[in-house]
C-alpha positions in Angstrom: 0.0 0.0 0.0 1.7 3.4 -1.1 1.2 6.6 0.4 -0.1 9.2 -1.3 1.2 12.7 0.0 3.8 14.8 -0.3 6.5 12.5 1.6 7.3 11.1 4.5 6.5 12.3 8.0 9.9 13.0 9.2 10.3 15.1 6.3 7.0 17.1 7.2 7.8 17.3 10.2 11.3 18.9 9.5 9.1 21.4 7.1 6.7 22.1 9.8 9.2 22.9 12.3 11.1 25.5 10.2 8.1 27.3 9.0 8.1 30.0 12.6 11.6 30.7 11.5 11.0 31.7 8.3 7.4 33.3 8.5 9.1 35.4 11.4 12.1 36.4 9.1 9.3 37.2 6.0 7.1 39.1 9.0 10.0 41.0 9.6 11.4 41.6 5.9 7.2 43.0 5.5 8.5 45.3 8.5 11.3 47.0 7.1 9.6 47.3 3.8 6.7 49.2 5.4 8.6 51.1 7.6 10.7 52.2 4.4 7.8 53.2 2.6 6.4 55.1 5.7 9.7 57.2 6.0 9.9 57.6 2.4 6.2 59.5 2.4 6.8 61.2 5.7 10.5 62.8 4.4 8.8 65.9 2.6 7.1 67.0 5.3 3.1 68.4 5.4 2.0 68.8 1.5 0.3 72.2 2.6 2.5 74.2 4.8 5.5 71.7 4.7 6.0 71.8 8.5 8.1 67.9 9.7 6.7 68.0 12.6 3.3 66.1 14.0 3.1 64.7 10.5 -0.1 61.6 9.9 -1.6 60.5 6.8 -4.8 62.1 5.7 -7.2 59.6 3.6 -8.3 61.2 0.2 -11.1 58.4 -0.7 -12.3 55.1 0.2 -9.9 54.6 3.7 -9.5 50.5 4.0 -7.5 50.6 7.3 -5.7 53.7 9.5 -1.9 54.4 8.5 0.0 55.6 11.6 3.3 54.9 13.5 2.9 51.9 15.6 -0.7 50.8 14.8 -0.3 47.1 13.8 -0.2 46.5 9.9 1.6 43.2 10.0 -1.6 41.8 8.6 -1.6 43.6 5.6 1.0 43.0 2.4 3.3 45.2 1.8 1.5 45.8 -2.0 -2.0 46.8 0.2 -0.2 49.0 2.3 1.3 50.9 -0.4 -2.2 51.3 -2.3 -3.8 52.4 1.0 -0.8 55.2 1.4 -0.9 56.1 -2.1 -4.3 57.2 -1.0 -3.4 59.6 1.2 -1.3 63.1 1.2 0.7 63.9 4.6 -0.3 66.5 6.7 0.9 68.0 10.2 -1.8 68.2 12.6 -2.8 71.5 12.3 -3.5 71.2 8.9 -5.4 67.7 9.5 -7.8 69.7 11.8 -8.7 72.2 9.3 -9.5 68.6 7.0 -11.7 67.3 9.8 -13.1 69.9 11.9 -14.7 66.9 14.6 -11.6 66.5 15.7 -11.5 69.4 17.2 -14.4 68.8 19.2 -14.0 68.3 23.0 -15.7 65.3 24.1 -17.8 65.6 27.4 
């Protein structure tokens, strides 16, 4: 009786343990790429008064998911992320409060 199946089980095995290693490695590689692209939008500054500082992303259409400095995109391909920031124009926060006046409403 043969086995059908892509080989034996120590072999599996062997595959299935070395798969953490290398989907942490590829988790991180997606990292650096993102972070790269991040920087690379962020290094001109505010598109309307050119101000670096206090600098987010500000969603022209059809926002998929929030772009921002440590909010967790490790769930997202590095191909979606750049469409979703392609998307968007940077803006300080002034500037992003003249975009969406609710923000600067006080809760109660």
């Amino acid at each position: 009786m043969s086995r059908q199946g892509k080989g034996s089980r120590r072999k599996r095995n062997a595959l299935n343990n070395a798969r953490p290693q290398n989907k942490k490695a590829a988790k991180i590689r997606r990292r650096v790429k993102k972070r790269a692209i991040f920087d690379e939008y962020l290094s001109n500054g505010c598109s309307k008064c050119g101000s670096c500082e206090d600098l987010t992303f500000h969603h022209l259409r059809d926002k998929l998911f929030t772009i921002a400095r440590g909010k967790n995109t490790d769930r997202v391909s590095v191909g979606k992320f750049q469409a979703e920031i392609d998307k968007c124009v940077v803006l300080c926060l002034d500037c992003h409060k003249v975009e969406h006046p609710e923000m600067n409403r006080k809760v109660a």
